[in-house]
SERO-30792 format. One record per residue: residue in three letters; x, y, z of N, C-alpha, C, CB in turn. Coordinates in steps of 0.05 Angstrom, whole numbers, plus 5000, padded with zeros to 4 digits. Glycine has a CB too. Layout:
BEGIN
AlaXYZXYZXYZXYZ
...
% end
This chain:
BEGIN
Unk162581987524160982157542158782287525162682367557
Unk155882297536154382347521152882607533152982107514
Unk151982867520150883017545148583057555151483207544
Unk148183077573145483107593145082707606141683267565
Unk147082557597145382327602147882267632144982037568
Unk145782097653148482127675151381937663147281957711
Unk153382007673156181817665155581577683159681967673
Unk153781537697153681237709152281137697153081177734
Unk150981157678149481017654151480957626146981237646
Unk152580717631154380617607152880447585156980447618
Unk154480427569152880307544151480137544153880237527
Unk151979777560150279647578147879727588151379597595
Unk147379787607145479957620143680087605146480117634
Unk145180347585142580447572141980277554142680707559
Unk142680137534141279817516139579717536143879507506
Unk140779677552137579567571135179747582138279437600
Unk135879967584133380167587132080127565133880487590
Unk132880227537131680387520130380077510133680627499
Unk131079787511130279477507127279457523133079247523
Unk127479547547125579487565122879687550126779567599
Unk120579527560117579577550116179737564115979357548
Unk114779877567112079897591111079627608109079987574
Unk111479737631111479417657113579307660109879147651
Unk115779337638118179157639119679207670120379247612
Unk120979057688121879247707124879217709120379217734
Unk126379347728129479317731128879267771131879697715
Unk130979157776131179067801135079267803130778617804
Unk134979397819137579477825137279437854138579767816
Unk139679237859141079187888142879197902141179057895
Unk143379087923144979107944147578907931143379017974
Unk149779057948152078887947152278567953153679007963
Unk150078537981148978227987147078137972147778188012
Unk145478247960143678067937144677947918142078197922
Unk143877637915145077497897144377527870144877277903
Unk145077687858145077857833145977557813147678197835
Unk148577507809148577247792146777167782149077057801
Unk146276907813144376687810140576797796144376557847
Unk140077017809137577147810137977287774137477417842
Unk139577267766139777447747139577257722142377627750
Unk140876997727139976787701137576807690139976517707
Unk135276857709133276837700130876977696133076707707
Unk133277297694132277427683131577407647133477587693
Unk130177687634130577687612132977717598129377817606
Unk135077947607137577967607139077747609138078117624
Unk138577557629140777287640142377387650142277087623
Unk144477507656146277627667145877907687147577657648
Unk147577987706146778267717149378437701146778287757
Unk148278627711149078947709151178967722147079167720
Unk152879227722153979247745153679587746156879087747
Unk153879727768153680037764156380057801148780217766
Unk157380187794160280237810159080507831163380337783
Unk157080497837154880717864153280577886152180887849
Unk152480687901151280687918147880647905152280917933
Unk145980427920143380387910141980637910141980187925
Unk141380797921140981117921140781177898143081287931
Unk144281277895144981337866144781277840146581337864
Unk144980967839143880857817141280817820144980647810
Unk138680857828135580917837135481217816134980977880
Unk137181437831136981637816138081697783137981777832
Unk140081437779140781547753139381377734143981557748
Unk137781217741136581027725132781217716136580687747
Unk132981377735130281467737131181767724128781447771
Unk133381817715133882007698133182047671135682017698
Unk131981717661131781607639128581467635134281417637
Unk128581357663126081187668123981287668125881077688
Unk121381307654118981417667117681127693116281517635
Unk116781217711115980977724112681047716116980957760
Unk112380717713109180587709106480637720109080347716
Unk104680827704102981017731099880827722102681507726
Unk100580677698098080487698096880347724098580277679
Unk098480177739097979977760099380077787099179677751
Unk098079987806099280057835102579927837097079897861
Unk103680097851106579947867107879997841106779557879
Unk109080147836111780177802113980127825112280617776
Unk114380187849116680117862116279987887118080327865
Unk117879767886117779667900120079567919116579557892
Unk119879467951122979557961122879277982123279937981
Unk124579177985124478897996124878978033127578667978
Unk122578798049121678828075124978708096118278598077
Unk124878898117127278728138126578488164128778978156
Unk127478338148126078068159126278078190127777778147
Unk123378018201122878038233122478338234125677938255
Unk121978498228121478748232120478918202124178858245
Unk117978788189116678938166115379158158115378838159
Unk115679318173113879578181117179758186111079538218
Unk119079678193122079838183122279898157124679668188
Unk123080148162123880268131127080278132122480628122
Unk128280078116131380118121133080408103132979808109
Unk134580478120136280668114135980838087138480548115
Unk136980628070136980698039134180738029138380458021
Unk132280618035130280648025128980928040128780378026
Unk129481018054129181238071129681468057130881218092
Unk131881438046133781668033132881638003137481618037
Unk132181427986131181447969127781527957132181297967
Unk126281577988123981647981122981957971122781568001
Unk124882167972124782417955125482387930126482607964
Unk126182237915126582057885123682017867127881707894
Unk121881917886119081837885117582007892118481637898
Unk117082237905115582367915114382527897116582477933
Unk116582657877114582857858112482647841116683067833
Unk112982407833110682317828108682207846110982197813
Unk108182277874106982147884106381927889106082187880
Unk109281757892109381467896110681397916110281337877
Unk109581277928110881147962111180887950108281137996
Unk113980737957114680487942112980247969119080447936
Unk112280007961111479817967113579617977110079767949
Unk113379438001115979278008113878967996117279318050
Unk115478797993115478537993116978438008115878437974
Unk115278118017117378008032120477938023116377798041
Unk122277808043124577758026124777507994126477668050
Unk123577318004123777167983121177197963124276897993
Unk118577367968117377447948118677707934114877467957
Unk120977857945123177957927124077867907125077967937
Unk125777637915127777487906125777397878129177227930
Unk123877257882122077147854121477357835118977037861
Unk119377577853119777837837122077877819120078037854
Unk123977877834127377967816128177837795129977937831
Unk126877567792126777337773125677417757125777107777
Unk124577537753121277557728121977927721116377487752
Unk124678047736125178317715126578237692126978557728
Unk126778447684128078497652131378527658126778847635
Unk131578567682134478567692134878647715136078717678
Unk137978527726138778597747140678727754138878477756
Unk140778957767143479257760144779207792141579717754
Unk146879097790148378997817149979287828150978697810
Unk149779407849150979647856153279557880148579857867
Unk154279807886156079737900155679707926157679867896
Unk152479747937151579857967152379647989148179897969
Unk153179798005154079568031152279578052156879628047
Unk149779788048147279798065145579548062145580048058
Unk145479418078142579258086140579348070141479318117
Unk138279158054135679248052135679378029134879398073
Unk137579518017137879688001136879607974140379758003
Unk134579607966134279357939131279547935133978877949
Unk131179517903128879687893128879557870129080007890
Unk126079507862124279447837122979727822121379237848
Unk123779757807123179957784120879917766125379977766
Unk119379897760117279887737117180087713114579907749
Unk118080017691117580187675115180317656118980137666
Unk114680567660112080637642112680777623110080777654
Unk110980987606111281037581111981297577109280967567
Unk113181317553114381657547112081757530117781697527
Unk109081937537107181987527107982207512105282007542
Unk106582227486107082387461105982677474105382267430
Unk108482897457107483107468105483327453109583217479
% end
């Protein structure tokens, strides 16, 4: 146990934060996202696993994360197919997460998700049983003080 850092951040996980670059991104998803298959081809190759709710792990990853204020969209949140202008549940609840920086996350469609999720630095499989529940992270920089 380490202090101030959340306990849902295990040794895994933070090697992959502190690994990841500026732009690099993390994809944390849903219990239905095919995390596996999607995850070979990541940089990582393999997923994550974090034992929370997508919410929760959104918030404990961004405990650590600065998000990317160079380029538009640092977050991004996958669309509910037949109805794209729905904001599902989780992503609902996770938009006070984003707010103090002034970032409203961006949806993609579902399978321009899925590619997206291909081309992160990793994939952090959660335990969520909510629908929709899936977020792209972008990482930006820890500016000198």
């Amino acid at each position: 146990m380490l202090k101030g850092i959340d306990p849902l951040l295990g040794p895994d996980l933070l090697k992959t934060l502190a690994d990841m670059g500026h732009g690099d991104e993390i994809s944390i998803v849903d219990a239905n996202f095919p995390a596996a298959s999607v995850a070979r081809e990541t940089v990582l190759g393999r997923p994550l696993r974090i034992d929370c709710d997508a919410v929760r792990a959104v918030r404990a990853v961004l405990s650590l994360l600065p998000l990317d204020d160079f380029e538009p969209d640092p977050v991004l949140t996958m669309q509910v197919v037949g109805d794209p202008e729905q904001v599902p549940e989780a992503v609902r609840e996770a938009l006070p997460l984003f707010e103090p920086e002034g970032i409203r996350p961006a949806a993609l469609e579902r399978f321009d998700f899925y590619a997206r999720s291909k081309r992160s630095f990793a994939i952090l499989a959660t335990v969520e049983t909510r629908i929709y529940a899936n977020f792209i992270l972008r990482k930006g920089i820890v500016a000198p003080k």
